[in-house]
C-alpha positions in Angstrom: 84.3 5.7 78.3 84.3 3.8 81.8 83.5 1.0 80.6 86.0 0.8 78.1 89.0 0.2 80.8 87.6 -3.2 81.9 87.1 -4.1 78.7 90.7 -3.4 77.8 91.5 -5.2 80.5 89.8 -8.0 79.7 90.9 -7.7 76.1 94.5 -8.2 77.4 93.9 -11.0 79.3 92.4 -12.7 76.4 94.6 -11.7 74.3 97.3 -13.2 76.6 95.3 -16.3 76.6 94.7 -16.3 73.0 98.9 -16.3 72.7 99.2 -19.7 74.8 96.3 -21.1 72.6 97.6 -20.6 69.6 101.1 -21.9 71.0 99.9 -25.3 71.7 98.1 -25.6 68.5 100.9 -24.6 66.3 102.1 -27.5 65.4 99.0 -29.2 64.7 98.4 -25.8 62.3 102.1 -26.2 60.4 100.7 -29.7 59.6 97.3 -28.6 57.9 98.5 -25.2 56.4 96.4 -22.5 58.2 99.5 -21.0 60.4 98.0 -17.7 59.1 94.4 -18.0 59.9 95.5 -19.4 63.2 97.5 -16.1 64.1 95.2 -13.8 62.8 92.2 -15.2 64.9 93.6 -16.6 68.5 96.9 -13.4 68.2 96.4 -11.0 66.0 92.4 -9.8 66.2 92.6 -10.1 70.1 95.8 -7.3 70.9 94.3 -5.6 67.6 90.8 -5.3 69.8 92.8 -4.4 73.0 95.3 -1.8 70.9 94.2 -0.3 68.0 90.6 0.0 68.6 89.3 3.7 68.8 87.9 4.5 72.5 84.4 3.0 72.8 84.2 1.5 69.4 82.7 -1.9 69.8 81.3 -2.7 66.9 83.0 -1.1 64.1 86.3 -1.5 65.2 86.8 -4.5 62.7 85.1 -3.3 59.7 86.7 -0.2 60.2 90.4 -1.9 60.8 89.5 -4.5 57.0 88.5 -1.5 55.5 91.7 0.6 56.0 93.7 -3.2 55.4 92.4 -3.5 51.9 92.9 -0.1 50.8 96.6 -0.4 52.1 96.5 -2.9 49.6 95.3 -1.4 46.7 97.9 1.4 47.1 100.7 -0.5 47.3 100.2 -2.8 44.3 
């Protein structure tokens, strides 16, 4: 559990980072279409890694996140 607090850190930071990427390339993703991928992989997946992710889960945090996702969606059709 030590080693999770640089890694959240680290998480933020690139998650941060990940925000001003995905700034600059907004407009060039309005013009092909993928405004959603774009958020989801430079915004959304990096704050979801720093926020939501259970105390040192590291590799099943995003199988674990899809998983609950899709049966959210199931549900609510």
């Amino acid at each position: 559990m030590v080693i999770d607090v640089p890694i959240r850190i680290l998480g933020l930071g690139l998650a941060v980072v990940g925000t001003a990427f995905f700034i600059v390339a907004l407009p060039f993703a309005m013009s092909s279409g993928s405004t959603g991928d774009t958020l989801d992989a430079l915004v959304a997946e990096p704050f979801q890694f720093t926020f939501t992710r259970p105390l040192s889960k590291f590799d099943e945090w995003k199988s674990s996140s899809k998983e609950s996702d899709s049966s959210e969606l199931i549900t609510s059709e």
